[in-house]
C-alpha positions, 0 to 999 in steps of 0.5 A: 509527480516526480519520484522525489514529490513522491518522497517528500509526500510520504515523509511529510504523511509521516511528519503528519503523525509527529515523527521527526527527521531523525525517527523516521530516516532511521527507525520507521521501516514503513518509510524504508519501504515506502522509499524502496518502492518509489526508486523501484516503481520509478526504475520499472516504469521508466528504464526501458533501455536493455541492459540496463533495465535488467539490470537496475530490475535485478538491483532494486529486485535484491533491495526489495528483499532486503527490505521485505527482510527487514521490515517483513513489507513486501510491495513489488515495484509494478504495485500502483501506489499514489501520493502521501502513502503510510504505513503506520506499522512494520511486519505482516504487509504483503501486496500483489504486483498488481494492487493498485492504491490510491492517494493519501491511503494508510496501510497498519501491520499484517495487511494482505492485498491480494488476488482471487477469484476464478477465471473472469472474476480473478485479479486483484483489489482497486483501492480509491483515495482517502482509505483506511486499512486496519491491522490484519485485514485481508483484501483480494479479488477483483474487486473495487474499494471506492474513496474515504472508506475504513476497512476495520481490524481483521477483516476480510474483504472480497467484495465491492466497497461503496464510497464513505463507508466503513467495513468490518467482519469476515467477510466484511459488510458495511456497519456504517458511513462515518468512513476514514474521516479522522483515521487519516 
């Protein structure tokens, strides 16, 4: 996909959820940032030409703290996010450079993807497609979140997560397999 398919994928997300153009230009900081990371992913990916690289890097490296700034989201251009991604509230979203998401994945307020672990088992999550993360969840380790799995509110996830499933509780464990069908 282009950057511009990449735009239009998120807002439509947004449009999904019954915002208008209007509303989600000017008022929903998650669509801010989701537009701050695509032209920041682009730029990372695709300007290798020194100077230039360096310089569109320290350019989009002060928008990105900007809009952490103002939205308090915080998601590094080398983060791997794919198409028709939400955030469904600003404040607390915090995700490691080296995170990958899948597609069409929802993301609520105060959500951490991080690293953890010890030597081999340190590195960061592997979101699959279709998932759900809940408001003040935590997710970190080098760990695999397979597809349409619900990550519930205030949860702690350090472990594998199978496909369909939906997760709760500090640490996390499976409750059930409804998985993200209906949140998404």
């Amino acid at each position: 996909m282009t950057l511009f398919k990449y735009i239009q994928s998120d807002y439509n997300k947004y449009r999904k959820y019954g915002a208008n153009f209007f509303v989600i230009l000017f008022f929903t900081q998650g669509f801010w940032a989701s537009v701050q990371y695509r032209v920041a992913h682009y730029c990372y990916n695709k300007v290798t030409l020194q100077p230039f690289r360096f310089v569109f890097k320290s350019i989009l490296f002060l928008w990105q703290k900007l809009i952490e700034l103002t939205t308090g989201i915080s998601i590094p251009a080398s983060t791997k996010i794919g198409h028709s991604f939400y955030i469904g509230h600003f404040g607390g979203i915090i995700f490691n450079k080296d995170a990958i998401l899948g597609d069409n994945c929802n993301v609520a307020q105060n959500v951490t993807i991080g690293v953890s672990g010890l030597d081999e088992n340190r590195g960061v999550p592997i979101i699959g497609n279709n998932v759900y993360i809940a408001a003040n969840s935590v997710i970190a380790g080098k760990i695999v979140i397979e597809d349409d799995v619900l990550i519930g509110a205030c949860s702690l996830v350090t472990s594998d997560v199978k496909a369909g499933a939906t997760v709760v509780g500090v640490p996390a464990v499976e409750v059930s397999q409804n998985g993200s069908k209906g949140y998404i």
